[in-house]
C-alpha positions in Angstrom: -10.0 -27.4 34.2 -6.6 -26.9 33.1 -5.7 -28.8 29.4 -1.9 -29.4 28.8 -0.7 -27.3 25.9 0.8 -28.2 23.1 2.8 -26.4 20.2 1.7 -27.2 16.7 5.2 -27.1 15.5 5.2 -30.3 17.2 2.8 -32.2 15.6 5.3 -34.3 13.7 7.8 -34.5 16.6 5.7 -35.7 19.1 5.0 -39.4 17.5 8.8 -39.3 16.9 9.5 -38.4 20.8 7.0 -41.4 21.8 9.2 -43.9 19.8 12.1 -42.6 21.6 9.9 -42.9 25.3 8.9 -46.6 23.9 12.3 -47.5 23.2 13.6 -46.2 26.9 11.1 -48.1 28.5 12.0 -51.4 26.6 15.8 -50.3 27.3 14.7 -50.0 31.1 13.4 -53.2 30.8 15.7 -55.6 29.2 18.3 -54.0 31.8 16.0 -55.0 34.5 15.2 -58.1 33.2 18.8 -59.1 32.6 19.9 -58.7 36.4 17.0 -60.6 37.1 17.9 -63.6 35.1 21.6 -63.0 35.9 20.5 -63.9 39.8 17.1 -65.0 40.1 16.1 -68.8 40.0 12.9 -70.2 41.2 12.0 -69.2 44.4 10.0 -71.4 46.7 7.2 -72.1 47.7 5.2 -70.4 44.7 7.5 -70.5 41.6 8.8 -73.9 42.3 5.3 -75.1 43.0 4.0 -73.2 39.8 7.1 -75.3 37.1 6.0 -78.2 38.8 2.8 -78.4 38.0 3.8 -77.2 34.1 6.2 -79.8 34.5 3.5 -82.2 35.2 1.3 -81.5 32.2 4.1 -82.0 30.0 5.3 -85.5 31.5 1.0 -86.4 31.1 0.7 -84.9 28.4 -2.9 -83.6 29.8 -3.7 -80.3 29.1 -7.0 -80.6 30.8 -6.8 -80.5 34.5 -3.5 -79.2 36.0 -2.0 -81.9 38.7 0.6 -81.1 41.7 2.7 -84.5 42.5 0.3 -86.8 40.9 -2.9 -85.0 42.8 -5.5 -82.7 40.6 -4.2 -78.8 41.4 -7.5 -76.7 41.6 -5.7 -73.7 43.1 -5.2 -72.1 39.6 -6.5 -72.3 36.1 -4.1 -73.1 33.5 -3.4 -70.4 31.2 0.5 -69.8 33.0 0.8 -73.5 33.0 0.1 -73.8 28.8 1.9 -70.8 28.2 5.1 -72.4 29.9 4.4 -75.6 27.9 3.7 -73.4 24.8 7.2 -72.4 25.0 9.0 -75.4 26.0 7.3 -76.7 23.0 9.0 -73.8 20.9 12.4 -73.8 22.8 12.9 -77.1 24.8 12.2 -77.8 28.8 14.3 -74.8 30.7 14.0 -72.6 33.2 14.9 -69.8 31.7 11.3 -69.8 30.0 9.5 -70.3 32.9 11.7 -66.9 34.0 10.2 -65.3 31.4 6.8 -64.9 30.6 5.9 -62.7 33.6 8.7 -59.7 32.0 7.0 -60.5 28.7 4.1 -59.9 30.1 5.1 -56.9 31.7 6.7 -55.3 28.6 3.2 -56.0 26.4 1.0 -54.1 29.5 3.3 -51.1 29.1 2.6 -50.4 25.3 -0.9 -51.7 25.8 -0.9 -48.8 28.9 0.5 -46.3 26.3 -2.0 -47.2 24.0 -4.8 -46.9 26.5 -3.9 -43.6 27.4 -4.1 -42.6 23.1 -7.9 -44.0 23.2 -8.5 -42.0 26.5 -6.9 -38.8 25.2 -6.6 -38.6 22.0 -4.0 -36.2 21.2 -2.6 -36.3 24.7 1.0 -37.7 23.9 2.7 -36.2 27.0 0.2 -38.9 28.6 1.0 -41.6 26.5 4.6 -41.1 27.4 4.0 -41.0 30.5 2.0 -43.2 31.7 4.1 -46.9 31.4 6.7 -45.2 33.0 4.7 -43.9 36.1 3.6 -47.7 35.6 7.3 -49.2 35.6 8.6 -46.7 38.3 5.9 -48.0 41.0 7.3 -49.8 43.7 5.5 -52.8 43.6 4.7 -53.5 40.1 8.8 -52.8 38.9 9.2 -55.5 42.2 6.9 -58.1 40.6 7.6 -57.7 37.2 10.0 -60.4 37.4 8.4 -63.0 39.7 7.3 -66.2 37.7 3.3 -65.8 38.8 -0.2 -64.9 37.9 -0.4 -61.5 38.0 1.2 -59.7 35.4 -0.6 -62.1 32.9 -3.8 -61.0 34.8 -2.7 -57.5 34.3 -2.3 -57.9 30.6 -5.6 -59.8 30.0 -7.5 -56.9 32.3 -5.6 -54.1 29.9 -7.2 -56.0 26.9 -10.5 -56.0 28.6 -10.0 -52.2 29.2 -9.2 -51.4 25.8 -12.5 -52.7 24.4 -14.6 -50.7 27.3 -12.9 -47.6 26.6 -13.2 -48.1 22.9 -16.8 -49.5 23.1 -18.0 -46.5 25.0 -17.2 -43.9 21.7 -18.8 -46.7 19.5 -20.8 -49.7 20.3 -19.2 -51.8 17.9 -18.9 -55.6 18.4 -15.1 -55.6 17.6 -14.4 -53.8 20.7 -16.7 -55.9 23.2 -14.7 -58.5 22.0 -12.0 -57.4 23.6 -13.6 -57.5 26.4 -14.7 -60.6 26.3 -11.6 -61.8 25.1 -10.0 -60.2 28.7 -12.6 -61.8 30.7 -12.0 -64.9 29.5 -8.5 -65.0 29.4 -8.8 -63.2 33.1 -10.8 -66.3 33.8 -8.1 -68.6 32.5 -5.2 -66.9 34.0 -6.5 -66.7 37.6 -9.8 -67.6 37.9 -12.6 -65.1 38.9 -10.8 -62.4 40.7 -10.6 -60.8 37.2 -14.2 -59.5 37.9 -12.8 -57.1 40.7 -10.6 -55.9 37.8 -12.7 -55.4 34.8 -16.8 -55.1 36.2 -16.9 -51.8 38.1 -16.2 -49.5 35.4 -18.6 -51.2 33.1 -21.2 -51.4 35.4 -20.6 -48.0 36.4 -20.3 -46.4 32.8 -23.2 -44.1 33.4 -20.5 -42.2 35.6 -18.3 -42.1 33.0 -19.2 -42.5 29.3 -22.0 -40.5 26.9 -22.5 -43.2 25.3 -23.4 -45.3 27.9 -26.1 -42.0 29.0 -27.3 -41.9 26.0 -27.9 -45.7 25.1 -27.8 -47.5 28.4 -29.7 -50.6 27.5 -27.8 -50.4 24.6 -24.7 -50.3 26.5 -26.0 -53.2 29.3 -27.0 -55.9 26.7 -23.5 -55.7 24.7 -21.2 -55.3 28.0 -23.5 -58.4 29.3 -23.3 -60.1 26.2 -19.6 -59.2 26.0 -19.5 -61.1 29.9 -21.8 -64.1 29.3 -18.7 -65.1 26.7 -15.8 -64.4 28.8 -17.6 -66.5 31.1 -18.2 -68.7 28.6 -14.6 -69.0 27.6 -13.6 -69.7 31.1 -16.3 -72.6 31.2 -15.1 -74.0 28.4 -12.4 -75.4 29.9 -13.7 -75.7 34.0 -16.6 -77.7 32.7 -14.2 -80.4 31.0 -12.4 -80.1 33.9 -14.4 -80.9 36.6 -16.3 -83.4 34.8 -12.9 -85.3 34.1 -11.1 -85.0 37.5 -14.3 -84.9 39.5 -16.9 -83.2 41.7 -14.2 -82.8 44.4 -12.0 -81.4 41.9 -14.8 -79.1 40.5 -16.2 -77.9 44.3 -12.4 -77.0 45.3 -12.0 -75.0 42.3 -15.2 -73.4 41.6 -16.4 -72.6 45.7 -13.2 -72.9 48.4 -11.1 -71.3 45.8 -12.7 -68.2 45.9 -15.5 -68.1 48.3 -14.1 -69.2 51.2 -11.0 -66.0 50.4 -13.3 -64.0 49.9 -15.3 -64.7 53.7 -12.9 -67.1 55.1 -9.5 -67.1 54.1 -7.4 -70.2 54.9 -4.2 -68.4 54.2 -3.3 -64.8 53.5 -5.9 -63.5 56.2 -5.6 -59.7 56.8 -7.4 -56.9 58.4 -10.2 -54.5 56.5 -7.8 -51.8 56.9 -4.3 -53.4 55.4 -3.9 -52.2 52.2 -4.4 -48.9 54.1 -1.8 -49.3 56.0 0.7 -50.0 53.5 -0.4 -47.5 50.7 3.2 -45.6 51.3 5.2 -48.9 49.8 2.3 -49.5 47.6 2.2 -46.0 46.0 6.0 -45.6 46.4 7.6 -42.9 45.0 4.6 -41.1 44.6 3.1 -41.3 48.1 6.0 -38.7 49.1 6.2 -36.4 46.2 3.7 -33.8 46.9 3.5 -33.0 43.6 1.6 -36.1 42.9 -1.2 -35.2 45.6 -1.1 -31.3 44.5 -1.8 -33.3 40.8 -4.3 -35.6 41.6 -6.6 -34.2 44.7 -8.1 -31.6 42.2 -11.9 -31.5 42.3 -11.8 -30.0 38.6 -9.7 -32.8 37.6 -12.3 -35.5 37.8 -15.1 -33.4 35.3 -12.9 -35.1 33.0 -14.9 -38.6 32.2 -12.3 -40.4 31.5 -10.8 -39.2 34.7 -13.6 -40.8 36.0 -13.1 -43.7 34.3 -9.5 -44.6 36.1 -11.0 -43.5 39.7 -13.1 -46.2 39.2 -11.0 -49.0 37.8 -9.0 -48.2 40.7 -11.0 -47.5 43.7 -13.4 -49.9 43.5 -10.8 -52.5 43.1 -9.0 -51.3 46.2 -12.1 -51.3 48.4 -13.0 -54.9 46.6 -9.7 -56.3 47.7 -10.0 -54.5 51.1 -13.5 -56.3 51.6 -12.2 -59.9 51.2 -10.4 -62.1 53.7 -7.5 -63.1 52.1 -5.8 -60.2 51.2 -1.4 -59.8 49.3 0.1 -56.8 47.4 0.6 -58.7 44.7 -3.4 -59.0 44.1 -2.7 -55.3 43.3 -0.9 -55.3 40.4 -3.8 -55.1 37.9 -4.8 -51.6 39.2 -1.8 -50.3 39.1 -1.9 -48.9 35.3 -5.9 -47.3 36.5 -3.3 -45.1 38.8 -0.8 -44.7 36.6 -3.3 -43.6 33.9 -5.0 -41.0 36.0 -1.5 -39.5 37.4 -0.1 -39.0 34.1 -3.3 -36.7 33.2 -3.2 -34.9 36.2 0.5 -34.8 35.3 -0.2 -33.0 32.4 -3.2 -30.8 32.9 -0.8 -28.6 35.4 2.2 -26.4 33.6 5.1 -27.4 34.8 6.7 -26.1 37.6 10.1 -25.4 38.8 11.9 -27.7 41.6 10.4 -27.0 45.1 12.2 -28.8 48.7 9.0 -31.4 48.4 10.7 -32.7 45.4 13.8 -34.5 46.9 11.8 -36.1 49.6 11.0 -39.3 47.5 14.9 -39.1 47.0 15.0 -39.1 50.3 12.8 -41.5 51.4 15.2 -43.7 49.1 18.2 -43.2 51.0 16.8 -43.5 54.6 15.9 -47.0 52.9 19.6 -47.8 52.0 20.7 -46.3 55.3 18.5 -48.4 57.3 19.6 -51.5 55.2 23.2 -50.4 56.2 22.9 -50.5 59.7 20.1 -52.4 60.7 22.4 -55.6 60.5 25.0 -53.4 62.9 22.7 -52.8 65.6 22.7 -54.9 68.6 20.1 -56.3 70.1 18.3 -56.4 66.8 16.4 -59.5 65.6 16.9 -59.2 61.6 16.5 -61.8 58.8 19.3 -64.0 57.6 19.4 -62.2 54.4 19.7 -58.6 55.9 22.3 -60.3 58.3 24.3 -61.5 55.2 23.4 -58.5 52.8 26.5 -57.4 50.5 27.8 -54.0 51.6 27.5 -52.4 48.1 23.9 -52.9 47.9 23.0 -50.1 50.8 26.0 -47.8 49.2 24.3 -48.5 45.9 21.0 -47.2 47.2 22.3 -44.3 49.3 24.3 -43.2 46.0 21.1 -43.2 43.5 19.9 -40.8 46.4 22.6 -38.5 46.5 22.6 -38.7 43.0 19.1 -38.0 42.0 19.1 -34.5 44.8 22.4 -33.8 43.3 21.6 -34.0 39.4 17.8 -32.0 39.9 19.2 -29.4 42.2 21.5 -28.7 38.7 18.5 -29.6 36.2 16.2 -27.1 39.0 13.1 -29.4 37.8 11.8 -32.8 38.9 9.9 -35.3 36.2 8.2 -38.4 37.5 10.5 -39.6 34.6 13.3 -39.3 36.8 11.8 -40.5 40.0 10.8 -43.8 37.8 14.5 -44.0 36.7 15.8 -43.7 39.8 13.2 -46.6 41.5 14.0 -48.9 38.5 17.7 -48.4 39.5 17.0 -49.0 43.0 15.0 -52.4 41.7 18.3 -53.4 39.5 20.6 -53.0 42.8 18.3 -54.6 45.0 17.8 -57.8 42.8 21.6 -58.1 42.5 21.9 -57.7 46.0 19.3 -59.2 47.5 19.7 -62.5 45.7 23.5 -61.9 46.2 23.0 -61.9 49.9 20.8 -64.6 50.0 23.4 -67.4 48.9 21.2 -70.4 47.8 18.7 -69.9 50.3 16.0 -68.4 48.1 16.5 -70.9 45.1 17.0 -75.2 44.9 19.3 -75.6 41.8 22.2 -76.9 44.4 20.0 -79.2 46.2 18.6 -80.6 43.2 22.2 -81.1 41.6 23.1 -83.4 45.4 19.7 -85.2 44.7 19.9 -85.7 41.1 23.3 -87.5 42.0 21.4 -89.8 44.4 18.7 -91.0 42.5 21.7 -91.7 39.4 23.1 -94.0 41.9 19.7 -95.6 42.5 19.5 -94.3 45.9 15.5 -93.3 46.1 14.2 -89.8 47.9 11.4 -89.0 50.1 10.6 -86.0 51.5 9.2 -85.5 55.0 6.3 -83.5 55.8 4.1 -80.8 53.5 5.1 -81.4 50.3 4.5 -78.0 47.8 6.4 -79.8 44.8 9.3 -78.0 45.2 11.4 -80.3 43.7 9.7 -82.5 40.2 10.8 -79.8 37.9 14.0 -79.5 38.8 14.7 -82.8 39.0 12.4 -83.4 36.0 11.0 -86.2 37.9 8.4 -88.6 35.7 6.6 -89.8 38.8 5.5 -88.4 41.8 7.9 -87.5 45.0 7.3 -90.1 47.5 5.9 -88.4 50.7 5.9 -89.2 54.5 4.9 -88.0 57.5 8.1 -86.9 59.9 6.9 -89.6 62.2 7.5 -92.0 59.6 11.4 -91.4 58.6 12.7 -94.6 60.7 10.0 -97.1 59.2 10.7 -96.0 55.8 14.4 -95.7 56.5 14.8 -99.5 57.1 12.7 -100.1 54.0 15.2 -98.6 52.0 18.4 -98.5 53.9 19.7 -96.6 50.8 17.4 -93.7 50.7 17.2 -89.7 51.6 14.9 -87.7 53.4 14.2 -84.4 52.8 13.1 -82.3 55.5 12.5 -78.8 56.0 13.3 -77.5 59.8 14.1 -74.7 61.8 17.6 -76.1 63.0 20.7 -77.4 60.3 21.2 -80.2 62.9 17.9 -81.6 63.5 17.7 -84.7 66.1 15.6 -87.4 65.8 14.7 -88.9 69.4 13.6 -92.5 67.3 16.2 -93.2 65.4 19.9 -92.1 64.6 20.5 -90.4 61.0 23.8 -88.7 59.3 23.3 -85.3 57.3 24.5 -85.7 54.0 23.4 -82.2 53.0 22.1 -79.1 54.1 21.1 -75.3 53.0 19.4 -72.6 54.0 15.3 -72.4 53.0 14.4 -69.1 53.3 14.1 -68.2 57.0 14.7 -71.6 57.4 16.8 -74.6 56.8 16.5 -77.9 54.0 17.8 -80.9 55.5 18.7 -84.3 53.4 19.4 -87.4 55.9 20.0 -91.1 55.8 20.9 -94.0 57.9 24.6 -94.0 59.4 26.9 -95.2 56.8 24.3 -96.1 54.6 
C-alpha cells in the first residue's frame, strides 16, 4: 500500500495548518448558516410539526411524553424536543432557536469527524483536514445541515458512539465504551432505534477490523454488550415512564408500528430495494463524477488498512440496512455520510498527488449543466415544472453556471484539483441555492404571513378551525395554549353557523375552492408548497 508522506520539517506546522482548516470550515459554516437564517423559516409539514410539539411541552410543562395538538406524539423520542426547550429556557421562546440546533449540530460532527480521523490515523493530519470538509462538501449532508430535524443530532450522537469503538478497540478501557453507550442512548433519544443501523455493524463485525478485538474477542463482546445493554438502558429510561404514563396505545405505537411496521410495512415513505441505488449520483455528489475519487477508493490494497475496514463497514452495511427496509428518505443517510468521508480522505492521501487531468472539471461540469437546466427548464414549452422552478429568480441559475465557469477557469491556472475546492465550490452552490430557492418560493414554503392574518383574528375574538388532516402546522406560531380545533371538510357549514364569526383553514389544490353546501368568502390565501392554504368564512361575517 501506498502511505502519504510527510516532511519532518513539518511537524510543528501541521497542527498549526489544522487550526487554519478548522477555522475555514467554521468560516464555511457560519456563511452557510447565515443565508440560511437570512431566508429560511419553518417549513411544513416536518419543521412546523416538529416546534409544535416543543411548543406543547413548554405550554404543559411535561417533559415526559411529547403531545401533537393535545394527542400523545409517539412518532419521535424527545431529545430535539428538550433541546429546543433547553434553549428557550436559556434565550426565550423564538424561532430562531429552533433554526438552530440542527447547524450546531452540524458544526460539533465536523470537529468530532476531524477528531475521528486523529484516533484512526494517528499522525495522519492531511486526513484530519480533510475529512469534515469531504463531509461538508457532500451534496446531501451541506443540503440538510440546515433543516430543523433529527438527523444531524443522530449524526452527532453516532460520531460519539464511533469515537469510543475506535478508541476501545486500541484499549479496552471502560471510559471509551462509555462513549458508546452514551451514543446509543442518546441515538435512542434522538430518533428512536434506527441508531442501531448506525453504530452495531462495526462492533459486531470488529473481528474484521480491530486486533484487539482478534486477540480478546470475548473480551471485546462482553464490554461492547455491556456498553449496549446501557444505551438501551438510557433509552428505557425514559420509554418506560412513558408508556406507562400515556398508555399501552401510546407505548405499542412507539415501541412496534414506529419501527417495525417501516421496516416490513411502511405506511409512508415506501420505496423500492434498489432506490438508494438509483440515486447514488446526487447522494455521492461531487464525488460520484470525479474519477479521482473512484481511482482513490476502488484499490484492493487500500482496504489491508483495518481501519479502512472499519469505515467500509460503518458505511456499507448501513446502506444495505437502509436498502432492506420499506420505508426508505435520503435524509436517513446522513449518519453514514462521515464513514465515506472518512475512508475518502485516506484514500485521498495514500496516492501522491497528481497533476489536473480532463476528468477533473467534470464535477464542475456536472454543476453547470445543473444551473443550465434550472435556467431553461421553466422556458420550455410544454413542460410541466413546479411552481417554484416556474418563479425561480434569474440570478440563482447565473449564480450556478458562474461557480462553474469559475471553478474550470481558476484549476486550469492552479493545473491541480483538491477535493478542497470541489467542497468549496458545492458549499457555494448550497449558499446560492438557499437564497434562491427560498427567494423563488415567496411564502409558499413557510407560515409566518398566515399566522400574522390569524393571530389578528383570534385578537378580535374571531375563533379558527382548520379543515381536514391537521400536522400542527400552526400552535407554534401562533403560540396557541390549547389545541387547534379540527373538522372534517364535510363539516365547515355546521360549524360555520355555530360560530358565524369564525375561519377555516383549508389546504386545497385550487386558490378558489367551491363549496357545493354552502356559500363562503376568502379572506386569505397563499401558496402551500405545491399547493394552496385557504382561510374562509361566512359572507360578510
Amino acid at each position: 500500500m501506498e502511505h502519504p508522506h510527510f516532511d519532518a520539517s513539518d511537524s510543528v506546522a501541521m497542527p498549526r495548518t489544522i487550526m487554519r482548516s478548522h477555522a475555514g470550515i467554521f468560516t464555511a459554516w457560519l456563511l452557510l448558516t447565515v443565508v440560511n437564517l437570512g431566508f429560511h423559516r419553518l417549513i411544513p409539514l416536518d419543521e412546523t410539526r416538529y416546534a409544535s410539539v416543543a411548543w406543547d411541552m413548554w405550554v404543559r410543562h411535561n417533559w415526559l411524553v411529547p403531545h401533537l395538538n393535545g394527542i400523545p406524539y409517539h412518532h419521535k423520542p424527545p431529545l430535539l424536543f428538550w433541546i429546543d426547550n433547553l434553549g428557550w429556557a436559556l434565550f426565550g421562546v423564538n424561532e430562531l432557536w429552533l433554526l438552530l440546533v440542527s447547524p450546531l449540530c452540524a458544526l460539533a460532527s465536523l470537529y468530532a469527524l476531524s477528531y475521528l480521523a486523529g484516533q484512526l490515523w494517528p499522525g495522519n493530519q492531511q486526513a484530519m483536514r480533510m475529512a469534515p470538509w469531504l463531509l461538508f462538501g457532500s451534496l446531501i449532508w451541506g443540503a440538510y445541515l440546515n433543516s430543523s430535524m433529527f438527523d444531524m443530532l443522530l449524526g452527532l450522537c453516532v460520531l460519539a458512539a464511533m469515537i469510543g469503538l475506535v478508541k476501545a478497540s486500541k484499549n479496552l478501557d471502560w471510559r471509551y465504551w462509555a462513549w458508546y453507550a452514551l451514543g446509543c442512548g442518546f441515538g435512542l433519544l434522538a430518533k428512536g432505534p434506527v441508531v442501531f443501523m448506525h453504530i452495531l455493524a462495526p462492533f459486531l463485525l470488529g473481528l474484521f477490523w480491530s486486533d484487539t478485538a482478534k486477540r480478546d474477542p470475548g473480551k471485546w463482546y462482553l464490554q461492547g454488550g455491556i456498553a449496549l445493554v446501557i444505551g438501551i438502558a438510557i433509552g428505557l429510561a425514559w420509554a418506560v415512564p412513558a408508556v406507562l404514563n400515556a398508555g399501552d396505545a401510546f407505548g405499542g405505537t412507539l415501541l412496534w408500528h414506529q419501527t417495525a411496521d417501516r421496516v416490513v410495512n411502511s405506511f409512508a415513505h415506501r420505496r423500492p430495494l434498489w432506490w438508494y441505488l438509483e440515486l447514488s449520483p446526487m447522494i455521492l455528489f461531487p464525488w460520484f463524477f470525479w474519477p479521482r475519487f473512484w481511482q482513490a477508493v476502488c484499490r484492493k490494497e487500500l482496504f489491508a488498512d483495518p481501519t479502512v475496514r472499519f469505515c467500509a463497514i460503518w458505511f456499507f452495511a448501513g446502506i444495505l440496512g437502509f436498502s432492506a427496509i420499506s420505508g426508505k428518505q435520503v435524509h436517513y443517510l446522513l449518519p453514514l455520510m462521515p464513514a465515506l468521508a472518512l475512508l475518502t480522505s485516506r484514500a485521498l492521501t495514500s496516492r501522491a498527488p497528481a497533476g489536473l487531468r480532463l476528468g477533473d472539471f467534470l464535477p464542475f461540469v456536472v454543476i453547470g449543466l445543473f444551473g443550465l437546466g434550472l435556467l431553461l427548464l421553466p422556458m420550455l414549452p410544454n413542460v410541466k415544472t413546479y411552481h417554484w422552478l416556474q418563479n425561480r429568480q434569474i440570478w440563482w441559475p447565473l449564480a450556478i453556471i458562474a461557480t462553474s465557469i469559475a471553478g474550470i477557469v481558476l484549476k486550469t491556472q492552479s493545473r491541480r484539483l483538491t477535493p478542497y475546492s470541489l467542497s468549496a465550490s458545492v458549499i457555494v452552490v448550497l449558499m446560492t441555492s438557499l437564497a434562491g430557492f427560498f427567494s423563488s418560493t415567496g411564502n409558499a414554503f413557510h407560515l409566518n404571513d398566515a399566522a400574522v392574518q390569524l393571530e389578528k383574528y383570534l385578537k378580535a375574538g374571531e375563533p379558527i378551525a382548520w379543515a381536514g388532516k391537521y400536522d400542527g402546522q400552526f400552535l407554534f406560531l401562533l403560540r396557541l395554549k390549547e389545541p387547534m380545533t379540527v373538522i372534517q371538510p364535510k363539516d365547515m357549514p355546521q360549524w360555520l353557523h355555530e360560530y358565524p364569526h369564525g375561519h377555516v383553514v383549508s389546504i386545497g389544490p385550487s386558490q378558489n375552492p367551491v363549496n357545493k353546501r354552502i356559500r363562503l368568502q376568502t379572506d386569505y390565501v397563499q401558496p402551500y408548497r405545491e399547493e394552496w392554504l385557504i382561510v374562509q368564512s361566512l359572507p360578510n361575517a
